[in-house]
C-alpha positions in Angstrom: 188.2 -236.5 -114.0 189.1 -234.7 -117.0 186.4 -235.3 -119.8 188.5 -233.8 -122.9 187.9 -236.0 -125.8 187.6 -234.2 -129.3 184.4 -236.2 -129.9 182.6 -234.3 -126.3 180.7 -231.2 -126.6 181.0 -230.4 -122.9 184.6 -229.1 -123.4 185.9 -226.8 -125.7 189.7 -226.4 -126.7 191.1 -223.4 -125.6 194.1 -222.4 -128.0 196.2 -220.6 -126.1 199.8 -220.1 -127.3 198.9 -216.8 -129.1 197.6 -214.6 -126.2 198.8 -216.4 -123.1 202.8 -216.9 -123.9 203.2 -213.8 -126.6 202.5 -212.7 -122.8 204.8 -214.3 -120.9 207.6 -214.5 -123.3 208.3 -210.6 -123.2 211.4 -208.8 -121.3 210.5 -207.5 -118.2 212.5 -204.0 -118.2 212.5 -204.1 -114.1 213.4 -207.7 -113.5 214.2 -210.2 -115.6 213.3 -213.0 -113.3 209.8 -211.7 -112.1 207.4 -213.5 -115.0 204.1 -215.6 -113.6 206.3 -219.0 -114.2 209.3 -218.3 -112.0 211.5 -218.6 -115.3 214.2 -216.1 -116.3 213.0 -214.3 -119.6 216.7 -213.4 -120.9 216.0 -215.3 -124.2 212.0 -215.3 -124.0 211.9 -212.4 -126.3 208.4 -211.2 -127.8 207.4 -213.1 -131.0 204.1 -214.1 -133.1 206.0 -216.8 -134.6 203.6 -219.9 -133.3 206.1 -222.4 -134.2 208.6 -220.9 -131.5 205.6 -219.9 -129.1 204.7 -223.8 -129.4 208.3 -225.1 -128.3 208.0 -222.3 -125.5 204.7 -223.9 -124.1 206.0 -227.4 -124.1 208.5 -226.3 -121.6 206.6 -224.1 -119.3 203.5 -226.7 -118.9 206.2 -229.2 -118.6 208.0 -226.7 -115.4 204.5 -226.8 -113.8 202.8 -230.5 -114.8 205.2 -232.9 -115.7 205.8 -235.4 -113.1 209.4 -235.2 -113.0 209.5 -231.3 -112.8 211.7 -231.0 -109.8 215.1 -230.2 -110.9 214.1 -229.2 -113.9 216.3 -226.3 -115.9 215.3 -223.0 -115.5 214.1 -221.5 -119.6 217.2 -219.9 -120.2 219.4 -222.9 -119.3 216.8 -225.2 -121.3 216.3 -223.1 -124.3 213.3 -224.9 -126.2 213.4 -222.5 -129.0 216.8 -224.2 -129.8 215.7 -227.3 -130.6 214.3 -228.0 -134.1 211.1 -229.3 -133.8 208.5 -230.3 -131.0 209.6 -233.9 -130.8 213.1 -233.1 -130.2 212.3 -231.0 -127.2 209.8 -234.2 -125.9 213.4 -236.4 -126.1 215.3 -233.7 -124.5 212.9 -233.8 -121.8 212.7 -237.4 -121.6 216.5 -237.1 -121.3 216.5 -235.1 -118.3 218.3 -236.6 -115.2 215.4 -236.0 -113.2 213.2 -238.9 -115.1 216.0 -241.4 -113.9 215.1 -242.9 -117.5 211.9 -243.9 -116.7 209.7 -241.8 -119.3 208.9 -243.7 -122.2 205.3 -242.0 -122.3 205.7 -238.3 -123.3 204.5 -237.0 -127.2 202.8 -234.7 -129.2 199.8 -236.4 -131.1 197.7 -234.3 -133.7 194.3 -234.9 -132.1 194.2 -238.9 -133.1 194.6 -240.5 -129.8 191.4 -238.0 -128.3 189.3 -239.8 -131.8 190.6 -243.0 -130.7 189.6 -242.8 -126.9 186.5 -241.6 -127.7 185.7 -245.1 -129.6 186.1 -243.6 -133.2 187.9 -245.6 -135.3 189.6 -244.1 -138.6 192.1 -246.7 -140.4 191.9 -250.6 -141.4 190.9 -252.0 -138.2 193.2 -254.4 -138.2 197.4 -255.1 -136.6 200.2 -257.9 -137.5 202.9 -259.4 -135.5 206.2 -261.9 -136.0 204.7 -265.4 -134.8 207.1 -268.1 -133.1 208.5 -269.1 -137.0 208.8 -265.9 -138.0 205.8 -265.3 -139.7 203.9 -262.2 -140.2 200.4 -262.8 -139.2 197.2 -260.8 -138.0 196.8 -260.5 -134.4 193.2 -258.4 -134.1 190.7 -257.3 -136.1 188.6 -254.7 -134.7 184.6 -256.2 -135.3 183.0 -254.0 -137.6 185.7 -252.6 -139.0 187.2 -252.4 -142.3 189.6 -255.3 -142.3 186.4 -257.3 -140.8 184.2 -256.5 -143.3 186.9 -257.5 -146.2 186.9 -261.2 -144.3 190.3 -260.9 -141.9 190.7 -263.0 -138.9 193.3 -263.4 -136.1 196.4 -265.6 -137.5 195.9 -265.3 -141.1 199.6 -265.4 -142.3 200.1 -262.4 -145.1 202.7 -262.9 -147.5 202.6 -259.5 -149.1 201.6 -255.7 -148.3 201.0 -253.1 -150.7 203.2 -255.1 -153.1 206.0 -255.6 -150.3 207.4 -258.6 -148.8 206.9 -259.6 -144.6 210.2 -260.4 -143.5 212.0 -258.4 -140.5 213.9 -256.7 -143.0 214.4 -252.7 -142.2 213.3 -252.0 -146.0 209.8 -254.7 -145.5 209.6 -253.2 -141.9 209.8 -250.1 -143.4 207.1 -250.8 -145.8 204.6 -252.7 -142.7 204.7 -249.3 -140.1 203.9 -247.2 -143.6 201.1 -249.3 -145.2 199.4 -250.8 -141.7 199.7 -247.9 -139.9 200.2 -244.9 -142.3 197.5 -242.7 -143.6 196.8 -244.4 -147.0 193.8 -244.8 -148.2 193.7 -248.4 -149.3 196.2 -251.2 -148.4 196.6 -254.7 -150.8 197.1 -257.8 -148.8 198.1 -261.4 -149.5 197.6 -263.8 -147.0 197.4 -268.0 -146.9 193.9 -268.7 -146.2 193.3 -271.0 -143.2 192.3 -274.0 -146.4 195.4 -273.7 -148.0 195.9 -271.3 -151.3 196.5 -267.3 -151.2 194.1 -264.8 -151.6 194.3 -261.5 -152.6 191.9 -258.2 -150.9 192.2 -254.8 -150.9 191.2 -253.0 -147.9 189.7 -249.3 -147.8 190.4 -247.0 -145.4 186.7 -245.8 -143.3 185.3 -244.6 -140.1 184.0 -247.1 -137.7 183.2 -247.5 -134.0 185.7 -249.1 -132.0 184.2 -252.0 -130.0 187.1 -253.0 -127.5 185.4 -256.4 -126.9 186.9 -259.0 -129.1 185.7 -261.9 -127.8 184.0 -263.0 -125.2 183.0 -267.2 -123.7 182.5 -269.2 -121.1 184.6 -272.6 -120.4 183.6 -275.7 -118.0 186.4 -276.8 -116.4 185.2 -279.6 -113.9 182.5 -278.1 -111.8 183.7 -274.7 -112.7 182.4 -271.8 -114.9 185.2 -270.2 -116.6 184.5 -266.5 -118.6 187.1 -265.4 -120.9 186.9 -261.8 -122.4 189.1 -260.1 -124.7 189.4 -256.4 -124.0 191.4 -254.4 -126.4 191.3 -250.7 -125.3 190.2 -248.3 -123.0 187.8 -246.6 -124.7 185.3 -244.4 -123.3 182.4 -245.6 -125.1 182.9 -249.1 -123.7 180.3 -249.5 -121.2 177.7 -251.1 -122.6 179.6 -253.9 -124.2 181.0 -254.7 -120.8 178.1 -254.3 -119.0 176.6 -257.0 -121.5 179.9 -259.5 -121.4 179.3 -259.5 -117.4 175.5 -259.7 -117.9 176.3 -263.3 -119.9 179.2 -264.1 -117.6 176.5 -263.6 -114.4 174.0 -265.6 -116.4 176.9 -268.5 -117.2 177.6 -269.1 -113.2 181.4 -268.1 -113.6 183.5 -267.9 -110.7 187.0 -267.6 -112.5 187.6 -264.7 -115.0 190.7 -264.6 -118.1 191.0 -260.9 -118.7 192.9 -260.9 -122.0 195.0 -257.4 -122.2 197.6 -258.6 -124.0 197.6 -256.0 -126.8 195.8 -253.2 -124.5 197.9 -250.4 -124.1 195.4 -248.3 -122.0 192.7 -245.3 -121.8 190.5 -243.8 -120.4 190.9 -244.4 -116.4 187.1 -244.1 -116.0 187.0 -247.0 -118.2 189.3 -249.0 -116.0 188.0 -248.4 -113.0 184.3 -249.0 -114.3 186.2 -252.6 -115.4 187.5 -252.6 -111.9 183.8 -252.6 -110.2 182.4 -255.3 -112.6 185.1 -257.7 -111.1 185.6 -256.6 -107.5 183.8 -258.6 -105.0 180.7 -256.5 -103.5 182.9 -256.9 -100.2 185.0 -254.3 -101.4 182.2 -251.8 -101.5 183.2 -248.1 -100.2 187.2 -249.4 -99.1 189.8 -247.5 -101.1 190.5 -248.6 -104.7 193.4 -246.6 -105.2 194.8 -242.7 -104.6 195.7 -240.2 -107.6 199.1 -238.4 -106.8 199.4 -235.5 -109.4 202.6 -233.4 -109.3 203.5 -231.5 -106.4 203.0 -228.0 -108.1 199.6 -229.1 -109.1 198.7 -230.3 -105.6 199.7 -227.0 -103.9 198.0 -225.5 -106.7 201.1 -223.7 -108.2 200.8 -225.0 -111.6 199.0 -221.3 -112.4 199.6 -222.5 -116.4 196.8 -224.3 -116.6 194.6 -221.2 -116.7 194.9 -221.5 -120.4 193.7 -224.6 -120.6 190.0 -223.6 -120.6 186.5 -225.2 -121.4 182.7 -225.3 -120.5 181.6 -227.3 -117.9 178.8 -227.6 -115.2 179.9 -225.9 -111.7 179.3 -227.1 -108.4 176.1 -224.9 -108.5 174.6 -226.4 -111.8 175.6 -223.8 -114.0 177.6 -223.7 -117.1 180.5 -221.7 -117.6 184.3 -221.2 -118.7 186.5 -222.9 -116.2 190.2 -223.4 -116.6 192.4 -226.6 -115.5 193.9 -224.9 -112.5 190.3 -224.9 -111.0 190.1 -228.0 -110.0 192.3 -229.6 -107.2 194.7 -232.2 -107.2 195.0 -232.9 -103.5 195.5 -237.0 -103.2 192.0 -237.1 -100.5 188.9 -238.1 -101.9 187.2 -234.7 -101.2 189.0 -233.5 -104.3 188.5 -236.5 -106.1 191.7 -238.1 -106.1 190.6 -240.8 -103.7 188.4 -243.8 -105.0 186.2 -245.9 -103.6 185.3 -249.5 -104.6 181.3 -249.3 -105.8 180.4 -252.8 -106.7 179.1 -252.7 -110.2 176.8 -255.8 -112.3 175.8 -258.7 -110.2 178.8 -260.7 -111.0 179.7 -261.8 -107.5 181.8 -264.6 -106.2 184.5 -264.8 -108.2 187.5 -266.7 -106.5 190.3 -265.7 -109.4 191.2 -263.5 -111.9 193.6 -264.6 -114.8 195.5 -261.5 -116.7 196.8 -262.7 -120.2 199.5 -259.7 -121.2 202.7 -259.1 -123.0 205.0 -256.2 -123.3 202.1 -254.7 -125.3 199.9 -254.5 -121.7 200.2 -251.0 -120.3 198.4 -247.9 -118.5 195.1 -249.0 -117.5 195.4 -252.2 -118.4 198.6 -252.1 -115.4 195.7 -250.2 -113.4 193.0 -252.6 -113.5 195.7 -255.3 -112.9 197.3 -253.5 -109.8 194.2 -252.2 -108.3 192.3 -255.8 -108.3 195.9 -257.7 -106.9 194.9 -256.5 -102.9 191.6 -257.8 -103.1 191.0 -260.8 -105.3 193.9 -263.6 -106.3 195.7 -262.2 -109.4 197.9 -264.5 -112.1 199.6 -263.1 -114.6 200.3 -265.1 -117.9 202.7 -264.4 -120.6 205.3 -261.5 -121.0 206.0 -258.8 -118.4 204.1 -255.9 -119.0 204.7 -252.3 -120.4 205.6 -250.7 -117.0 203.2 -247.1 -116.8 201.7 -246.4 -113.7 201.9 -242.8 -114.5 199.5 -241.5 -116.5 198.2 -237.7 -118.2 195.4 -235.6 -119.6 196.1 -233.5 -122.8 197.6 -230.3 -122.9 196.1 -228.4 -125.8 199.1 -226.4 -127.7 198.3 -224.7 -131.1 196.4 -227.5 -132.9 198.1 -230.4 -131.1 197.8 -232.3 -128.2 200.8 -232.7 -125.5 201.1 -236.0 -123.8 203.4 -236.1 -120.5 202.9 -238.0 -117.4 201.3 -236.1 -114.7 199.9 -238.1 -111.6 201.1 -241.7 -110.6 197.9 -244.1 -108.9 198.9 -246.6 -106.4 196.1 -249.6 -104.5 194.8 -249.4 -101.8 198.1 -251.2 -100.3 200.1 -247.8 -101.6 201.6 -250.6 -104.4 202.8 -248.7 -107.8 205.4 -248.5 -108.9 206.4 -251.0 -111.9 208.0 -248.8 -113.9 210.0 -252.0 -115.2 206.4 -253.5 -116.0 204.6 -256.3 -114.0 206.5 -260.1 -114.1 204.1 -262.9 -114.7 203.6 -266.1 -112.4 203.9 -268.0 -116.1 206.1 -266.8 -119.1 204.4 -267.9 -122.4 204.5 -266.1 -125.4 202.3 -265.0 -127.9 200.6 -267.8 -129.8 199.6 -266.4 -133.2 198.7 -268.9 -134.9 195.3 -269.6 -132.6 192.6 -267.9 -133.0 190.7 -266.1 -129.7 189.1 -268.5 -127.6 190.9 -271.6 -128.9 191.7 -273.8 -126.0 194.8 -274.6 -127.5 196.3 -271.3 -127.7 199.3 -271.2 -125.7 198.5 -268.3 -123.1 194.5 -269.2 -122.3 195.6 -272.8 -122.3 197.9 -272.0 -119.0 195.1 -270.1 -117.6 192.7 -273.2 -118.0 195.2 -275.7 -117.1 195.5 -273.8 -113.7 191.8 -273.3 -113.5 191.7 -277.2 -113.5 194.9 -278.6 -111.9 195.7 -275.6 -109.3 199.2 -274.7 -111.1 200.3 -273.8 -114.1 201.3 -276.6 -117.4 205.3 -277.6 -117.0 205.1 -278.2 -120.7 209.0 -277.5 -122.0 207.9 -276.1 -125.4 205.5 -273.7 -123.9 208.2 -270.6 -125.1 210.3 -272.6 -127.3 211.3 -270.6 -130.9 210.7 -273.7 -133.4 214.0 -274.7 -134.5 212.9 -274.1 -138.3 213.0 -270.5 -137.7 216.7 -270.3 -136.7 216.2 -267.3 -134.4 215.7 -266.7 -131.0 212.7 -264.5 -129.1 214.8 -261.1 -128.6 214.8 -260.9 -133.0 210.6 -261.9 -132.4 210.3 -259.8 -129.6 212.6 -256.5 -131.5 210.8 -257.0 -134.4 207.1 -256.2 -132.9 208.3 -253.8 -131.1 208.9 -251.7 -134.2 205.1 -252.6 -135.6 203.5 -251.9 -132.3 201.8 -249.0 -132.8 199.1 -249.5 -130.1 198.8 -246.0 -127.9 200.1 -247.0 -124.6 198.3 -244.5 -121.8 196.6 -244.1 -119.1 194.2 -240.6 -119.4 192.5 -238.8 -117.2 188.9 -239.3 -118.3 187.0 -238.6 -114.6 185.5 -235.2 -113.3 187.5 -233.5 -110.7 185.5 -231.6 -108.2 186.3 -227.9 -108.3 188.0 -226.2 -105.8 
């Protein structure tokens, strides 16, 4: 819908806290309640300060966009100027009692997340997790990327980073989110090569392009044809490598898929739904996939703030010219665009089931593609329950940063949506680290070939068992990743809207 990714020349940036709140923000001297946004202006008093025009647009897109704006404060009563920086008023709107507690999604990124969409990656390449012993190990490495080129694979245990230990102390923790996921230029590993011994490497920082596809194979279970594909992101220059996973997958004879999502934290919704058609069966064809609902005030076309959220863009009549957010509509039918279709994609036809590997680290899309495919093809889930966002966002430009915060919810074509709390799985297993992708043996594909072959899941005892040597439990595991998980977890609004 909206295609506003740094990297694409259709759309330009519109900056627009200088002219269009300096505006908005003055005393009216015949009523101090008459402004455009319906706010009282008692303490919106004129400025060119852009740090305080910044905290005031926050709150008035919020009024108009954010999907738990009904109820919400009034300016005066809310105050954002108040607060002392941007991501203090993000958690005071996340603490609103209108969001029941449910938003866990809302930020303020610095243009990083639009890179990263867009398939351009600008760090290591790489992530680490607490295995089931308590060991730090590598869970991806992006192909292609730094960490790939320096030799790094899935499981490799590391011992030390940037000269610091890998316990789930706060000091080593500390030391992981600052050297994995910081802005260094170089990080120094240790790790315990898969032959025994250490090795040293030092990793440089680069620019790469993200391919999403980690793995791909094909298993023969019996008389069947098993694909496995591991999809790490939403990116919106994935296309081609699923087209050719599918292409091999079609070739192979599968008729059971194992969708591995269990680090995916979501995208583009394009990319999803183009996922979506590769796996649907061609029966499927021109039924409903799933609806868009946006926020009320943006479906009676109220939300009059997005006028200063402009950019280039074809119209209806082929030519290009400066359009603005609030000219496109976000009625739920599918004349504005807010209603899809299935449209059978590949040649991939017949498949009888789809396994879903996924963890608390599966969100967004990756929840989209899950919930849109459960009406019309049989769905099992393996592993952890899931993130929980079926709402999703496009950015808001503000200043030089980007504003995250939910704006539409989708729900299947059986009006299903709402796991905030995340999806539960027909088999809890966790994470098996020490396996590489594709190994048989690892703990989560395992279940979803046992089941391909034996038509239920493995009753095995130690499938989620912390070994004893560790003397901890899962919640510690589980806690401790959940401070290194740095993965974006979203679900934006890549398509094109019709205009009104």
């Amino acid at each position: 819908m909206l295609k506003k990714f740094i990297s694409q020349n259709t759309f330009l940036y519109a900056l627009i806290i200088v002219l269009g709140f300096t505006a908005s923000c003055k005393k009216s001297s015949n009523n101090p309640d008459s402004n455009t946004d319906g706010e009282s202006n008692l303490l919106q008093t004129p400025t060119n300060d852009r740090a305080l025009l910044s905290k005031d647009s926050i709150f008035l897109y919020a009024k108009q966009t954010y999907f738990w704006n009904a109820g919400m404060p009034n300016y005066d009563t809310f105050n954002p100027r108040k607060y002392s920086s941007e991501n203090a008023i993000i958690a005071a709107l996340k603490a609103l009692p209108g969001t029941g507690g449910k938003d866990k999604y809302s930020f303020i990124d610095d243009g990083s997340v639009a890179s990263q969409l867009s398939g351009a990656g600008e760090d290591y390449g790489f992530s680490a997790n607490f295995d089931a012993n308590d060991l730090l190990r590598v869970k991806y490495v992006y192909p292609g990327s730094p960490a790939d080129l320096k030799g790094l694979k899935r499981g490799y245990q590391l011992i030390k980073v940037n000269g610091g230990g890998t316990s789930r102390s706060s000091t080593d923790i500390a030391n992981l989110n600052a050297s994995i996921f910081g802005d260094n230029p170089s990080i120094s590993l240790t790790f315990i090569k898969p032959g025994g011994g250490t090795q040293d490497i030092i990793i440089n920082r680069a620019s790469y392009n993200i391919n999403p596809v980690l793995f791909t194979n094909t298993y023969t279970i019996g008389a069947k044809k098993v694909g496995y594909i591991v999809f790490n992101s939403f990116t919106t220059n994935a296309t081609a490598a699923l087209d050719a996973a599918f292409s091999k997958f079609t070739a192979d004879g599968v008729t059971e898929l194992v969708v591995d999502l269990r680090y995916n934290g979501g995208g583009s919704v394009a990319t999803s739904e183009l996922f979506i058609n590769l796996i649907a069966p061609p029966a499927q064809n021109g039924k409903i996939m799933y609806t868009t609902y946006w926020t009320k005030t943006m479906q009676d076309g109220n939300a009059t703030i997005l006028q200063n959220q402009k950019f280039y863009a074809q119209g209806n009549d082929g030519v290009t010219r400066l359009y603005s957010y609030f000219d496109y509509s976000y009625k739920p039918t599918i004349a504005a665009g807010n209603q899809e279709n299935f449209v059978k994609r590949g040649a991939l036809n017949g498949l009888t089931r789809v396994y879903f590997l996924v963890t608390g680290g599966t969100a967004s899309a990756s929840e989209l593609l899950i919930n849109n495919l459960k009406p019309v093809v049989d769905v099992k889930l393996i592993g952890k329950t899931t993130y929980g966002k079926p709402v999703g966002f496009f950015s808001i430009r503000i200043d030089k940063n980007d504003l995250y915060i939910p704006q539409f919810q989708t729900k299947n074509q059986l009006d299903q949506g709402d796991y905030f709390a995340g999806m539960t799985v027909d088999k809890d297993v966790a994470d098996d680290l020490t396996k590489d992708f594709g190994d048989p043996s690892e703990k989560m594909l395992a279940q979803a070939l046992y089941y391909s072959a034996n038509n239920n899941f493995s009753a095995l005892a130690k499938d989620n068992v912390i070994s004893s040597t560790s003397g901890i439990g899962r919640q510690q595991i589980d806690a401790a990743n959940k401070k290194l998980g740095h993965e974006f977890k979203g679900m934006v609004e890549t398509r094109k809207l019709k205009f009104k």
